[in-house]
N, C-alpha and C positions, 0 to 999 in steps of 0.2 A: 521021561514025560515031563514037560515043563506044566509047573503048575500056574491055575489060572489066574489075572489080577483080583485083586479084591478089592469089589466097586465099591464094596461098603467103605474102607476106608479112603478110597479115593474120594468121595461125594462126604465125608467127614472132615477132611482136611480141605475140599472148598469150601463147605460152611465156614470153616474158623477163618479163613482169609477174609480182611472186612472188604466190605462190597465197596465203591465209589458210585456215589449217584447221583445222579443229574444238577440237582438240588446242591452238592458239596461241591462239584465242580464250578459250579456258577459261580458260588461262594469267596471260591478258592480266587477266582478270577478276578471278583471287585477285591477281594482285599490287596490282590495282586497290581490292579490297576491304582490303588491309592497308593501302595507304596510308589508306585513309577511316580506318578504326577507329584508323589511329594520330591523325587531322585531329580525331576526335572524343574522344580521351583528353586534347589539349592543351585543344580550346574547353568540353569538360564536367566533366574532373577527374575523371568514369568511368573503370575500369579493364577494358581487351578483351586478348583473350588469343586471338591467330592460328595456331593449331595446322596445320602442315604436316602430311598424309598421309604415313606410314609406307608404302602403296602405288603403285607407279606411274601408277596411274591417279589422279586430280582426283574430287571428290567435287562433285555440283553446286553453284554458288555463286549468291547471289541477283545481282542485278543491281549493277553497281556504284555506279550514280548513289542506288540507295536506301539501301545500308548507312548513309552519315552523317544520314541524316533515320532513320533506325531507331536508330541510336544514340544519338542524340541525345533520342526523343520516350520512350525507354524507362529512363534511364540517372538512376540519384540519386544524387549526390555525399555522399562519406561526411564525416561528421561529422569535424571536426578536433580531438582534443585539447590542449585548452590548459593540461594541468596540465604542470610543468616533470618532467623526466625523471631520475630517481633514479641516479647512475650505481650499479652493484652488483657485486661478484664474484660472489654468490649468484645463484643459480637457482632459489632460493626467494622470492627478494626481498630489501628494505632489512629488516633489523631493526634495532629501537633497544633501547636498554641501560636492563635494567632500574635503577630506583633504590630504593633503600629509606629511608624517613624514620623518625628518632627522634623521638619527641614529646619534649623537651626542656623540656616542662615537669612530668614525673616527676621530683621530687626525691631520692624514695625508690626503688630499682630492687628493693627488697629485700623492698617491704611489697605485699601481696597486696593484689588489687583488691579484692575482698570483703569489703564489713567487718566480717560477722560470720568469716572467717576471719584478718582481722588482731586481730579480739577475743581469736579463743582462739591466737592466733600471741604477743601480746602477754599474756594469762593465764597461758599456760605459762612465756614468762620471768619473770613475778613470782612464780609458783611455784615454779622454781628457785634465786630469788633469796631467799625467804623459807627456802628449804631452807636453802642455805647460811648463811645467819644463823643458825638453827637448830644446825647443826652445829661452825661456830666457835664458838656459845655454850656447846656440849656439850665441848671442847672446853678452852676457859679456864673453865670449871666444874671439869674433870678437874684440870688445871693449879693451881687455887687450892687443890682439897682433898690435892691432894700436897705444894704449902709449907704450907700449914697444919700436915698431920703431920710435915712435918720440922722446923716450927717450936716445935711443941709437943712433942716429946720433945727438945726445946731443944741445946744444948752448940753447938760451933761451926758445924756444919753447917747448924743451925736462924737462926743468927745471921747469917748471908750469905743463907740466902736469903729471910729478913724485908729485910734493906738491900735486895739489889737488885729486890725486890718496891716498894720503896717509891720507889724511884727508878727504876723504871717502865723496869729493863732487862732484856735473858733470863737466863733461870738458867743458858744454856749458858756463862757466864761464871764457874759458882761454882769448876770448878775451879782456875783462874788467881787465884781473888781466895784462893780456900785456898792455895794454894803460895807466895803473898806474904804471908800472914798465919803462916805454919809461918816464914817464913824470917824474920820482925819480931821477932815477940812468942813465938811456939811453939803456938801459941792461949790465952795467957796475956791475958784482958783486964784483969788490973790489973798488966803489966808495966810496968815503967821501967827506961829507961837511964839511967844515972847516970854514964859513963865518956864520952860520945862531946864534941863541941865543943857540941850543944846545950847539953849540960849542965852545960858550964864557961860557960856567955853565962846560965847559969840558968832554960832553959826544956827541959828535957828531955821527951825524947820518950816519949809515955804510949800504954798500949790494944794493941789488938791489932794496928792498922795503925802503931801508934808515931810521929804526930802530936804535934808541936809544939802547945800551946795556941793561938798565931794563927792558925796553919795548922786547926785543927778549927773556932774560930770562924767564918773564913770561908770554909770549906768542908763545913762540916755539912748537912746536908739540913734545910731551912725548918721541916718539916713535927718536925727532932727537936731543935732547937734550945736546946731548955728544959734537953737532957740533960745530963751530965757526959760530960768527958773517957774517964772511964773505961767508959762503958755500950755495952756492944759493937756494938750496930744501929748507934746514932749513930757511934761510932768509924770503924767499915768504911765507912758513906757519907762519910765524911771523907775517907778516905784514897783512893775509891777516884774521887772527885770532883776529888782536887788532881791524881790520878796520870794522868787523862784529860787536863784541861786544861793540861798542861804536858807530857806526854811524848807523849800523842795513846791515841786505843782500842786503835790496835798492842801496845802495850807493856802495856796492861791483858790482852790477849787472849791475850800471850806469857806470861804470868804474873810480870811487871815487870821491871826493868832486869836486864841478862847482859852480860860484859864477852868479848874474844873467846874465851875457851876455855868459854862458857855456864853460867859463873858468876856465881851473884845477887849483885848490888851494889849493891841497895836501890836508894831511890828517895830 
C-alpha cells in the first residue's frame, strides 16, 4: 500500500519559497535597464539619462535584455572638439587687445593729405610771408625818411645819426653817443685839447669824440676814410668804433665810462 503525500508539508514548503511579485519584478527590470544604458554610455560614448519616478508606482519599462541593442542601434556619438580651450574670467569670452599702427613713413604729420589743400595750406604761408616783407619794408622806409630829416636840418643830432646809419647800428643809441659827445667836445666839432698828456706827446685830441690822429686813422669807418679829422660823421664813427672795441657795447649803451659816484671819465 503506498502511502499518501502529505499536503501538509507540501503547502509548508510553498509557503517558505519566497513569492516574486509584480512589484519586484518591475523593479528588477528598472534597475536592470540602468545598468544597460550605463553598459551602453561606456561601449558607444551616447549619453542616457535614467530618470526615477517622482511616484510610487514604476512606469512601464521595456524589457531588459533589449535596452543595450536599442541603445546602441539608435545612439550618435557626438563630435569632439579639438580646438584647445581658452581659459577666460569673461562670460563673454577671450577678447584680444586692440592695436593701433602709425604709418611711420609720414614724415610730415602737419601736411594734409590733399594736395590741392597743402597747395593753398602752403600759398597762404607765402602770403604771409610776402606780407611781412612788405611791412618791414614799410617800416625801414619810415625809419630812413626820419634820418634823412634829421640829417638834413643837420647840427649834431643829424651828425650821429648819419654815423650810426653808416655803420649799420640802431638809432636807439643816439642818446648815449650824444651824452659822450656833450661831455668830449660840447658838440664842438672843430674842438681841441691842448692841455691833456695827448697833447704834451703832440697828438692832441681833435672833433667831437676827441680822437687822437691814430686812433681816427684806425678806427674811422672804411666807407669815410678820405675825411679829416675834424668832419663830424667820420669823427663820431671813430670814436664810437675805438670805444666798442676796447670797452665793449655796455659802455657805448651807458653813454661811456662813470667812475663810482656816476661821473664821466672819458674814454
Amino acid at each position: 500500500m503506498v502511502p499518501a503525500p502529505n499536503r501538509t508539508s507540501t503547502r509548508h514548503q510553498a509557503a517558505r519559497r519566497p513569492l516574486v511579485t509584480e512589484s519586484a519584478r518591475r523593479t528588477a527590470a528598472h534597475t536592470t535597464a540602468a545598468l544597460g544604458a550605463a553598459v551602453g554610455v561606456i561601449s558607444t560614448g551616447a549619453f542616457a539619462l535614467v530618470m526615477p519616478t517622482t511616484t510610487g508606482s514604476l512606469q512601464p519599462t521595456a524589457d531588459a535584455t533589449e535596452i543595450p541593442t536599442s541603445l546602441a542601434a539608435n545612439s550618435t556619438a557626438l563630435p569632439v572638439d579639438t580646438a584647445p580651450v581658452r581659459a577666460s574670467s569673461s562670460t563673454l569670452g577671450t577678447l584680444s587687445p586692440v592695436a593701433f599702427v602709425i604709418n611711420t613713413g609720414d614724415t610730415d604729420l602737419d601736411t594734409p593729405a590733399d594736395p590741392d589743400i597743402a597747395a593753398l595750406d602752403k600759398g597762404g604761408k607765402l602770403a604771409d610771408q610776402l606780407a611781412e616783407m612788405h611791412a618791414q619794408a614799410a617800416r625801414e622806409a619810415a625809419e630812413n625818411a626820419r634820418i634823412d630829416e634829421i640829417v638834413a636840418k643837420g647840427g649834431l643830432d643829424g651828425w650821429i645819426a648819419e654815423a650810426l646809419r653808416i655803420m649799420d647800428m640802431p638809432q636807439s643809441y643816439a642818446p648815449s653817443v650824444k651824452k659822450i659827445i656833450m661831455a668830449e667836445s660840447g658838440g664842438n666839432p672843430r674842438a681841441i685839447n691842448n692841455w691833456d698828456v695827448n697833447a704834451a706827446r703832440g697828438t692832441p685830441s681833435e672833433g667831437l669824440m676827441q680822437t687822437i690822429p691814430s686812433t681816427f686813422r684806425k678806427f674811422v669807418h672804411p666807407s669815410l676814410a678820405g675825411r679829416s679829422i675834424t668832419d663830424p660823421v667820420a669823427n663820431i664813427t671813430a670814436g664810437v668804433r675805438y670805444m666798442v672795441a676796447t670797452y665793449g657795447i655796455g659802455t657805448l649803451a651807458n653813454g661811456g665810462r662813470s667812475n663810482h659816484l656816476g661821473q664821466y671819465i672819458g674814454y
